[in-house]
C-alpha positions in Angstrom: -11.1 6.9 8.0 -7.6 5.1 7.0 -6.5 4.8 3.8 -5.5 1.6 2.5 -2.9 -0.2 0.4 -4.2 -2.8 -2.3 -2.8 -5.3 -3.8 -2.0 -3.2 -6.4 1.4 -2.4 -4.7 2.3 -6.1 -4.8 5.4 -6.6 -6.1 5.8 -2.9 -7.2 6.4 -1.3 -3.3 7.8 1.6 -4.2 8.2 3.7 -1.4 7.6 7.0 -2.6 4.3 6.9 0.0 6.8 6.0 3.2 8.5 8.9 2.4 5.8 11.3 2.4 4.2 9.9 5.5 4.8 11.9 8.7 3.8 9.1 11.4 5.6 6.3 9.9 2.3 4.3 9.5 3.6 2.5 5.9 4.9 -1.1 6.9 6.8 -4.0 4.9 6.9 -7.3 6.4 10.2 -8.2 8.0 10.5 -12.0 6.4 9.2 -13.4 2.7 7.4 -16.7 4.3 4.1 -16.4 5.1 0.6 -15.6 3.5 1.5 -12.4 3.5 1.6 -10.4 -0.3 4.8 -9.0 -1.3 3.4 -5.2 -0.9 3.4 -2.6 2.1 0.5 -1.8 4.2 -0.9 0.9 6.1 -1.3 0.4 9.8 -4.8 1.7 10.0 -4.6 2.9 14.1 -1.7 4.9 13.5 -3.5 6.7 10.1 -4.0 10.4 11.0 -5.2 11.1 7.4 -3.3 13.3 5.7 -3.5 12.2 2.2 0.0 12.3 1.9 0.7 8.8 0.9 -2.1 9.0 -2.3 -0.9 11.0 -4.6 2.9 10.0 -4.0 2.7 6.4 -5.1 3.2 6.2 -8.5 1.2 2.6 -8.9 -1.8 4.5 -7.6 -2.6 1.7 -5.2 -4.2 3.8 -2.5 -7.4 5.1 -1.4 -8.7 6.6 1.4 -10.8 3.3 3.1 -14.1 4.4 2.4 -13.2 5.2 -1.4 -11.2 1.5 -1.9 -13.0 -0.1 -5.2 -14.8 -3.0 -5.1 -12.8 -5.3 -6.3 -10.0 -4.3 -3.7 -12.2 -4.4 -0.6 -10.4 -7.5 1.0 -7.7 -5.4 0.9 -9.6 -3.2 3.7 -9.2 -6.4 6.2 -5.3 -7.1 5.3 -4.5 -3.6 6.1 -6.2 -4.2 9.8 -4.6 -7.8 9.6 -1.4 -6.1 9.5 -2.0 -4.1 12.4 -2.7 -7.0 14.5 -0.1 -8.8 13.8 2.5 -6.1 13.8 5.3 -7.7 15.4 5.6 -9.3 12.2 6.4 -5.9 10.0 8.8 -3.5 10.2 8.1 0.8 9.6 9.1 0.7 5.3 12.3 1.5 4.6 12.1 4.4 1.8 14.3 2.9 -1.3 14.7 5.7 -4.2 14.0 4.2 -7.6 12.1 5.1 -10.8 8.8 6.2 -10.8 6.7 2.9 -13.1 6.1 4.3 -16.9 2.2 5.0 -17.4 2.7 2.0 -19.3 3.5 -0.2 -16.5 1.0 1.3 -14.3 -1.7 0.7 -17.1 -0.4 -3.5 -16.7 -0.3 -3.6 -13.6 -3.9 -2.1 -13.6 -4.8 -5.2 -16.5 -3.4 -7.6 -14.0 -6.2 -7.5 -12.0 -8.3 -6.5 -14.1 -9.0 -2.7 -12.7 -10.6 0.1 -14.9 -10.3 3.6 -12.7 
């Protein structure tokens, strides 16, 4: 089982989960046009499940696939999208930044309306 991005990265992509990742399976996409988000993904064929990438993004935007909440389950088939259209992406370049305040992980939580 992968684990999966959701949209909760968009516009946050921090990269604190590339950097953590040992087979380079975190990807941004290489140009802004398209109907792509603004977020990374996960290459699910190349996931070897290592749970690395969960606990080290700070938006807490990943789950392991067969954990993803409900309300992020589309998110499931942009992560494989990704993967089929990989020409497209490039491996995420890790960008050191500060870590989002509780604060701003509790908006970006209210955005979509999410309640962990």
């Amino acid at each position: 089982m992968a684990y999966i991005i959701t949209r909760l990265c968009t516009d946050c992509r921090d990269t604190a989960c590339a950097d953590v990742c040992p087979v380079e399976c975190i990807y941004e996409r290489q140009s802004a046009d398209g109907d792509w988000a603004n977020q990374l993904y996960i290459n699910p064929d190349e996931c070897i499940d290592c749970t690395n990438c969960e606990p080290a993004c700070p938006w807490r935007a990943i789950f392991e696939e067969d954990e993803v909440p409900a309300l992020f389950q589309e998110d499931i088939g942009l992560n494989y999208k990704m993967a089929e259209n990989a020409s497209e992406f490039a491996v995420a370049t890790v960008k050191k930044g500060a870590a989002p305040t509780e604060a701003q992980v509790q908006t970006n939580f209210s955005k979509y309306n999410y309640k962990p």
